[in-house]
Each structure stands twice: as C-alpha cells, then as structure tokens.
N, C-alpha and C positions, 0 to 999 in steps of 0.2 A: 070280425077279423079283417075283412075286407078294406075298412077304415082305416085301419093299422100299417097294412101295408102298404098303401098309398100316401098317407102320412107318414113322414119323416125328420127329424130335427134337423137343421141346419142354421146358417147365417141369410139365409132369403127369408126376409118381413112377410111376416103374416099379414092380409089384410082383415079387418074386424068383423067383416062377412063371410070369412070363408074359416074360420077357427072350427078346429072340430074339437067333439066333447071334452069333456074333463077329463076323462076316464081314460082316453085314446092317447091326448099327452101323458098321464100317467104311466100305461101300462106301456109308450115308447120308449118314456124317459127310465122306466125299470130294466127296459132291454138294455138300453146303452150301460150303464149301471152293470151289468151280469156280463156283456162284452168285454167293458174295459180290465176284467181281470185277467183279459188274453192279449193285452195290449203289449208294446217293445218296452220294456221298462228301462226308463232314464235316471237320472241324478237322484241325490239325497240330499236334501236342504235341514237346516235349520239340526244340527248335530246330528243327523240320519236320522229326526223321528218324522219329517215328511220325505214321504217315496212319490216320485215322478213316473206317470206312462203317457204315452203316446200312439197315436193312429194316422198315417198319411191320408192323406185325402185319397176319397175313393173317384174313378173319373166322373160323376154325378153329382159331386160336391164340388166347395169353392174352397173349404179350407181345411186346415186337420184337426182331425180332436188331438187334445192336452189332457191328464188325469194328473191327480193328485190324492195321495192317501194319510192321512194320520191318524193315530190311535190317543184318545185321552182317558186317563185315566178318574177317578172320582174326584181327586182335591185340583187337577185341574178346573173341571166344568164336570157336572152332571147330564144327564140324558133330557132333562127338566131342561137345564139352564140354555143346553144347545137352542133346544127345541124357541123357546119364548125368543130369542133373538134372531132363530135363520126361519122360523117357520112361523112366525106373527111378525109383520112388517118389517120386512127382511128389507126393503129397499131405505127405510130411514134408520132402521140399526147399523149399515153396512155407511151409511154416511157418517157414521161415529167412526167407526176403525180403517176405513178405506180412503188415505191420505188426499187420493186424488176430488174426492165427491165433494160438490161444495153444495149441491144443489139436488133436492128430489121432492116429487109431485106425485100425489095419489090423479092418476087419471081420472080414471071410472074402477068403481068397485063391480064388481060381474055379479059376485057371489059371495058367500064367507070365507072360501077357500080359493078367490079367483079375483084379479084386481090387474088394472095397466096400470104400470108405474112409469115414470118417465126421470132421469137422471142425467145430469150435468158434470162433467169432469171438466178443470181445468189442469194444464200444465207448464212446465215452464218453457220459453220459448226456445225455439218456433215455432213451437207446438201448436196447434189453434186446439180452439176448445172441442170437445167431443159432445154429443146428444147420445143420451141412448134412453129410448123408450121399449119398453117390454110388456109383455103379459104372464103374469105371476102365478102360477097354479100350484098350491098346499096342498099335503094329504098326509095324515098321522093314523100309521098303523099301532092301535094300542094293544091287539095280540102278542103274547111274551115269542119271542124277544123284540121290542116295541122297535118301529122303524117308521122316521121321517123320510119325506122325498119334497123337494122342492124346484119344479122345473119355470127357467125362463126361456122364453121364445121371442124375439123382434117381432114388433107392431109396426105396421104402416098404419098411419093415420091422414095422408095427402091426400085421401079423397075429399071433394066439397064436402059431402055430410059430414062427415067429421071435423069441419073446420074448426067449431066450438073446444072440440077436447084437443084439435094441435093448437091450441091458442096457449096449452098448459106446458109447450114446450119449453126452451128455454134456446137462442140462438146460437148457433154451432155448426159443425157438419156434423152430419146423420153420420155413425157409427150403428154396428150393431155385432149382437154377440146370444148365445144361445148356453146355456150350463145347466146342469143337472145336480143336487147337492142330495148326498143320502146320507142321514143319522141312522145311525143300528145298533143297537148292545150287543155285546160279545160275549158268550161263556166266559170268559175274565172277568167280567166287571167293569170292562172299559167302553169308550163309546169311538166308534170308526166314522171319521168323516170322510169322507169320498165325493170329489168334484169331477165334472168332468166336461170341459167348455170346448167352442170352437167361435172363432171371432173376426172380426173385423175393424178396422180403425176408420175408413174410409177414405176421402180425401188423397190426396197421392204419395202416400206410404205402400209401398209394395207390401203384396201378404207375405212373402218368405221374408220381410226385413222384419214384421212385426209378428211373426211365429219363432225367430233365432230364438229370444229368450223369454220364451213365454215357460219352460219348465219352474224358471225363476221366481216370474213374475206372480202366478197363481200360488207359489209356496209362501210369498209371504204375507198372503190373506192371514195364513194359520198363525202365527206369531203374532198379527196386528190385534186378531179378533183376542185372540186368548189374552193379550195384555191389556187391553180395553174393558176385559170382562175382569182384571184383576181389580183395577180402579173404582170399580163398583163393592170389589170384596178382597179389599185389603187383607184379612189376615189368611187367604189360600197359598197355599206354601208353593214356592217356585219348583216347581220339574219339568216343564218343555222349554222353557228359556233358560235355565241356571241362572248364572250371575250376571247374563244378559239383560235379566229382567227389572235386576235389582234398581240402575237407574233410573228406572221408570214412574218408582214407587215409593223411591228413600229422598227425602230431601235435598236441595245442594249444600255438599258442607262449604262453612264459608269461608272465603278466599286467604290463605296463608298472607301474613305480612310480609315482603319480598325483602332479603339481609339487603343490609347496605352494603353499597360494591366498596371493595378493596384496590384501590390501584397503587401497584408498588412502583415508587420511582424508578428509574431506570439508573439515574445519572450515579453517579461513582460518590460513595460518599465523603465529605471533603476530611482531610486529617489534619489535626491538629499541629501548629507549628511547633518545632523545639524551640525548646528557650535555651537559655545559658545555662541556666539552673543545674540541668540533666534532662535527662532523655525526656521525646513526647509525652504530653500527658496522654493516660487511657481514655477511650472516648468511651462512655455509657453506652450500655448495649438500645437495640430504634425502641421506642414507644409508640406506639399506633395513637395517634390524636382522635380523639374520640369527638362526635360531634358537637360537644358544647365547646369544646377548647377550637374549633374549625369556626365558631361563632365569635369566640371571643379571642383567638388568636394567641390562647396560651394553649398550654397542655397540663391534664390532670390526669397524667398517669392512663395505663393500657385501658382499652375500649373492652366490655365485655364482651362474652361467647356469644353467637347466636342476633336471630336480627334485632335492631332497636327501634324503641316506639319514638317517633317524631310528632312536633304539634304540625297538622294538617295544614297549616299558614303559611310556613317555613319551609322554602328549600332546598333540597337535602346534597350538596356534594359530595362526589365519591373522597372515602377517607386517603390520606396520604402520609403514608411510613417518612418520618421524617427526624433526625438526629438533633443532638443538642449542637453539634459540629454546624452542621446547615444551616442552624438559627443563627450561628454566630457570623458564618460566613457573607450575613447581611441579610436584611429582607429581601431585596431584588431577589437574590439567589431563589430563596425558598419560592417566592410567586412564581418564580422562572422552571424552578422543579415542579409546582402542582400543574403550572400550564400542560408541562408537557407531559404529564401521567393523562391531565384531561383530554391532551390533542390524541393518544393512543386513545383511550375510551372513547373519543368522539369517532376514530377510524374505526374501532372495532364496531361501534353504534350499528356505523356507515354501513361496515360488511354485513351484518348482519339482516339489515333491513334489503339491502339488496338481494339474499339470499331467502329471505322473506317472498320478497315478489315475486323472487323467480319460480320459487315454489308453488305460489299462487296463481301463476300463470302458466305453470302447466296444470294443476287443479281444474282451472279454467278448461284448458284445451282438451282434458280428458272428458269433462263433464260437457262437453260438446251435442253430445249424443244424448237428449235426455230422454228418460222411458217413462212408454203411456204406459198405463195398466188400466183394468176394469176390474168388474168382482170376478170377471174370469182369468182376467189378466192379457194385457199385449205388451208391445215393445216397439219405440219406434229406432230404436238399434242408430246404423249410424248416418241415418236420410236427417243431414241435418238440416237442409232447407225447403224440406216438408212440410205439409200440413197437418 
C-alpha cells in the first residue's frame, strides 16, 4: 500500500527506471475510475448518450482530470468487441479512428499486458506536430460482471540508455497525457465505457487554453471509435449515431443533372403593327426555345418539364422566352434581347460568387483556431500563433 500512495497518475513522464508494478498502476488507475463518479458533471455530447465530468487540479498537480461516460448497448459493440480493440493494441487501433494519429510505434514490449508505445499526431496549422510516448498497462477482469481497465502513463526516454528506443520516436514537441479506460457489463446488458485523462500539449499552448474544450474533445473518441467499428460490420443497426451515421456507410448517391437556367427577357415585348386591313393581329402566346432550336436558330415548340440531357461537347446557353413578334422585329433585335438576359445572368453569376467568398472567408477566419486532440483529448482553443 505504501507504493500506492506514493504513486500517483499525473501529466509528469515516468522514467523507465523508476516505473512501479503492474499491479500499483492498476490498482491507481481503479481508484481514479471509483472517484470520478464524484466528479462536477459537465455537457452531454453526441445526443446525450456521452456525459462529461470533470476535476480541477489539485495544488500537486499540473492539470485537471476530464471524464467521459457512455453506455453501449449489444448491436452497437459487444463486451468482446470493445475489449479486442481498446485492450489488444490499443495504440494502432486508436490510429484507425483517431483523425489526428498518422503515426505509432511499438517501443519495447515489457510484458503481455505491458508495452511503450510512442504516437505522432499531426494538425493543421500552426499547429506543429505533437509526440506522445506512453507506457500501456492491460488487465481483463473475466469475473462476472467482466471488467477491462487500460491505463496509460508518459514515458521519458531522454536518458542516454535509452537512446536506442528514443530513436523510435518520431520528431515533434514532446506532449504528454495520462487516461484511464474502463469496460464493465452492466445488469442491462449494456457495456459502460468510462475515460478519464489529464494532459498536456506542450510547447506554448497555455494549459487552461488547451483544457476549454477538452469536454468536447474526448466525447468524440466515442462516435469516431463506434463508426469505425461499424465499417468492419456493416450490417449493425445505427443507435448511438442515428442518421448521423448513415453517411458514413451508404454510398454517394450520384450527382443530380443540374436544370437548364431560364432567363426571362426583360425587354417589353415588341406589338404588332396595324395594318389598314383592321385591327392588330393577335401575337401567339412566348414559346420557350428549347435547346436544339438555340442551336439551330429556329424554334420547335415549348421545351419540356424538368432538366435536359445535353451532349457533354456542346455548350449549353441559358434558354430565352422569345416571341414570333421579336423574331420579326429583326435579328439584331432578338441577339440584343438574349445579350441582355445573358448580361443579368452574368450579374447574377457575379453576385453570387462574391457571396461565395465571402462566406468562405469567414469560414476561414472562424476556422482560425484549429484543435489538437489526443486519445484523451486537448484543444488548442484560440492561441492561434502557437505551437
């Protein structure tokens, strides 16, 4: 017990000579685990099936613990399926569903249930890259009601002896982060994940910039994992994503043919002279010129409903409502009418693409701030000329 209490999880790198047992991170990592259901409870993600808690830092610590709770049910994931993905090389599984990981390295294996791993996140700029090297401790309680636990702790490895295994780094700034992951059955049937990290980005990202939105950021572990895990098993029926998920996993349907535009003249249309005869002749009501008659400069009667198929060679002017009156009134006329239906579509174009950019460049300016995450989750909030 002595061990225990002297041992503690945190964000300060273990070094590889001073690690204590197996058993000590365990039976820590079970404490924390049994705390954090007294913790300040925050948000609800992901349609309230993950709950958020939280712990300030205590004055002996450097930063705060974050929790995260979600319950799954059978046709989500099994207690089996968790287990083979968070509790057998949790560090190259979590590179499949964890957007940021481009990169992970078995360090040294310790044991069968004990292993450094080392992991690479990139992001987008200005982000610089992160390192995070850990030391990976398993234990699968098969007693009913069965219960995983998978604790990670930061490794230092900058001592000379270990030059060999920091060789397996990968270049970055050193990050580091500490989580606790516990699978459990529930008298329901269902299986409860429970996270619960505390982290660091390093580099000069303030820790309260990169704890704002860490309730966020660890909530969407749970979504990434569980759709990643559908990909594998297509036909598991959606209920933590609903029709979130659906894109994920249906097809693209393929892209509608876009209708030919309509532009209606503007100009006044021309009437018919009297003659001596008697009164104006009736002018026939407009015919919409349909696109072979725009080719060939007659007209065959009204254009059908809905859009039309065109040969991919040919292209396509917007159509122009145009009278037997106009025709008569001379050619000049009519090319003088289509110019200037096309010079309002060229304005409208105009507007539009300007309203384009501008939208895009507030896009831009919002997406200023971009955020790190780890498997525990950070945020680099809104330091945006950080490292």
């Amino acid at each position: 017990m002595a061990a225990t209490k002297k041992f503690q999880l945190g964000i300060t790198p273990l070094k590889l000579s001073n690690m204590p047992p197996e058993e000590t991170i365990l039976e820590v990592g079970r404490s924390v685990m049994e705390s954090s259901k007294g913790w300040k409870q925050g948000k609800s993600f992901i349609h309230g099936t993950v709950r958020t808690y939280a712990r300030t830092k205590a004055p002996n610590e450097s930063a705060g613990w974050h929790c995260r709770v979600s319950e799954h049910s059978k046709e989500e994931a099994t207690f089996d399926e968790f287990w083979r993905k968070l509790g057998e090389n949790k560090a190259e599984n979590e590179k499949n569903y964890v957007p940021d990981i481009k990169k992970v390295a078995l360090v040294k294996e310790l044991s069968p249930t004990q292993s450094i791993w080392t992991l690479f996140y990139t992001f987008p700029p200005p982000i610089s890259p992160r390192v995070f090297t850990v030391l990976q401790t398993m234990h699968l309680d098969s007693n009913s009601p069965r219960t995983g636990l998978i604790v990670s702790i930061p490794i230092d490895l900058s001592a000379p002896e270990y030059a060999d295994l920091a060789r397996k780094e990968e270049k970055g700034i050193k990050g580091r982060y500490t989580s606790v992951e516990r699978l459990m059955e529930l008298p329901n049937g269902k299986v409860e994940w429970r996270m619960a990290t505390c982290s660091t980005p390093g580099g000069n990202i303030p820790q309260f910039v990169a704890e704002k939105t860490m309730a966020s950021k660890i909530s969407e572990d749970v979504p990434h994992f569980i759709r990643w895990l559908r990909v594998g098993n297509p036909k598991r029926r959606r209920s933590l994503l609903g029709h979130r998920s659906a894109s994920t996993t249906s097809p693209a349907a393929p892209p509608a043919v876009p209708p030919v535009a309509k532009a209606t003249s503007t100009a006044t249309p021309a009437v018919a002279p009297k003659t001596a005869q008697g009164p104006a002749a009736p002018t026939t009501p407009a015919v919409k010129a349909t696109p072979a008659a725009q080719e060939n400069g007659t007209s065959r009667g009204p254009a059908p409903d809905g859009p039309q198929k065109h040969p991919a060679s040919k292209a396509l002017t917007p159509a122009v409502i145009t009278t037997p009156a106009q025709t008569t009134a001379g050619h000049g006329h009519t090319e003088t009418t289509a110019s200037h239906a096309n010079g309002h579509e060229a304005a409208a174009a105009e507007h539009a693409t300007n309203a384009n950019a501008q939208t895009h460049s507030t896009a831009v300016a919002n997406e200023s701030a971009p955020a790190v995450g780890v498997a525990g989750g950070f945020d680099a909030g809104a330091d945006a000329g950080a490292e």
